[in-house]
C-alpha positions in Angstrom: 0.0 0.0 0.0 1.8 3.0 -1.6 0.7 5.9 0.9 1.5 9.7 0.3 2.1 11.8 3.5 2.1 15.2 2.0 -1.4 16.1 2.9 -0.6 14.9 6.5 2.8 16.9 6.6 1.6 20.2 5.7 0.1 21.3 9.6 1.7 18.5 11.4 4.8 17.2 13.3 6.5 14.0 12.8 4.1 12.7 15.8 1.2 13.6 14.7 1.9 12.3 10.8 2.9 8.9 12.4 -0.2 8.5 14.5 -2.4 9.2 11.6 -0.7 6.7 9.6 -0.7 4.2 12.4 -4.5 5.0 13.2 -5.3 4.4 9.3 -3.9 1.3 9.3 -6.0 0.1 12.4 -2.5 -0.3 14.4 -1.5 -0.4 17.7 1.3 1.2 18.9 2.8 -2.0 20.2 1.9 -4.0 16.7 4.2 -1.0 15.0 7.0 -0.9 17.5 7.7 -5.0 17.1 7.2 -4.9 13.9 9.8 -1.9 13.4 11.8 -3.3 16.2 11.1 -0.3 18.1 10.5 0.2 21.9 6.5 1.6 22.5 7.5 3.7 24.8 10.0 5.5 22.0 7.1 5.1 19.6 4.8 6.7 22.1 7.4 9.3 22.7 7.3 10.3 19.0 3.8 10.0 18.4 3.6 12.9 21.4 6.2 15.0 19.6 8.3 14.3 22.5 11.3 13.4 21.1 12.0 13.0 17.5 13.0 9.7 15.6 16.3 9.1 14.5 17.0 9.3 10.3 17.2 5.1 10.7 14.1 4.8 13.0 12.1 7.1 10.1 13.9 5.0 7.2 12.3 1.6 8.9 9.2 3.4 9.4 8.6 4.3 6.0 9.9 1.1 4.9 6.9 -0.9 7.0 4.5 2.0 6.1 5.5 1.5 2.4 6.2 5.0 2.0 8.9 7.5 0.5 11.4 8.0 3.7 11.8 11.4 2.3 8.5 13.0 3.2 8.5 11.7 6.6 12.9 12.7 6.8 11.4 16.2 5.6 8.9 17.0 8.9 11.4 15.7 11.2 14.4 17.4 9.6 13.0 20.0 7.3 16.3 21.9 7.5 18.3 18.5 6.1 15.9 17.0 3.7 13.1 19.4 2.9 15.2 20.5 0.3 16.3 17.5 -1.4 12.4 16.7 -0.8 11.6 19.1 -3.3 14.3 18.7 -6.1 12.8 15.1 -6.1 9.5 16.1 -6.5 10.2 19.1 -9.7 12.2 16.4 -11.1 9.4 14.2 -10.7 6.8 16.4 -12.3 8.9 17.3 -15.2 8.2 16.5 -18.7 9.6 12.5 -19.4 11.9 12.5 -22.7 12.2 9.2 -24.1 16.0 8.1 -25.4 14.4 6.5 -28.1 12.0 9.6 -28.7 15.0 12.0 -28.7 17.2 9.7 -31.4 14.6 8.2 -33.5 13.9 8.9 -36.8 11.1 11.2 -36.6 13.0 13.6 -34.4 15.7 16.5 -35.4 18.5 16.5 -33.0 20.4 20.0 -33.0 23.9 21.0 -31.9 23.9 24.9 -31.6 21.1 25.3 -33.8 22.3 23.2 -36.7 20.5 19.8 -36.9 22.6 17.2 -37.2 23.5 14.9 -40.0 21.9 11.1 -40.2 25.3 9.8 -39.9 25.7 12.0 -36.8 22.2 11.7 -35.3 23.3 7.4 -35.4 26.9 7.9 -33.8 25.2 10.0 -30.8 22.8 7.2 -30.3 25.1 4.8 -30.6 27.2 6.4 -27.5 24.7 7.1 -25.6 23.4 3.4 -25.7 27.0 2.6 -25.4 27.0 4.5 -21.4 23.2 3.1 -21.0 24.7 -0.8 -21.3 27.6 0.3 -19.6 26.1 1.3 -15.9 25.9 -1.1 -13.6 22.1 -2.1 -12.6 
C-alpha cells in the first residue's frame, strides 16, 4: 500500500503524521514498535512529539508504512531534507523525454542550432546506448 504523507505533513509534526498513519492502518502502537523493532515507549514518545525519531528509526518506518522516507525525513528534519524533498519532486513532475523519442527517426536532434547529420544523429545514439549498457544495474 503506496501511501503519500504530503497532505498529512503540511500542519503536522512527525508525531502527529505517524499517529495518523498508524491509526489508518487500524495499528497499535505495540503492533508498530515490534514490527519496526522499536521500543512503545520510544514510539509513544514520538507520536507525542516528545522526542523526534532518529533518520534510521524514520527509514524503517517508512519502509513498514510502504512510504517515501523522504516525506517523513522532511517533517522531522525540514532543515536536512526538505530540500532535497523538493528537487525530487520538480524532477518528478517534469516532462519525461524518451532516449528513443530524442534519437529516433522522426525527431531533429540539434547541436547549436544546426540539426545534425543522419550519420551523426546514429553515432550520438550509438554512445549514448553505449553508457546506457555500460552502468551497472
Amino acid at each position: 500500500m503506496k501511501r503519500s504523507v504530503v497532505k498529512l505533513m503540511i500542519t503536522n509534526g512527525v508525531g502527529s503524521v505517524l499517529r495518523q498513519i498508524r491509526k489508518s492502518r487500524g495499528e497499535s502502537i505495540v503492533e508498530v514498535a515490534k514490527a519496526t523493532h522499536t521500543s512503545p515507549a520510544s514510539f509513544t514518545k514520538w507520536e507525542n512529539d516528545q522526542t523526534i525519531p532518529s533518520e534510521r528509526s524514520i527509514r524503517k518506518l517508512a519502509e513498514y508504512y510502504q512510504t517515501d522516507p523522504l516525506e517523513l525525513l522532511g517533517v522531522a528534519y525540514p532543515d536536512k531534507y526538505a530540500k532535497q524533498q523538493e528537487q525530487e519532486k520538480a524532477a518528478a513532475e517534469g516532462s519525461t523525454i524518451r532516449i528513443e523519442d530524442l534519437i529516433g527517426n522522426n525527431s531533429v536532434l540539434t547541436y547549436n542550432g544546426s540539426p545534425l547529420s543522419s550519420g551523426t544523429k546514429s553515432l550520438v545514439a550509438a554512445f549514448i546506448a553505449g553508457l546506457i549498457i555500460s552502468q551497472p544495474e
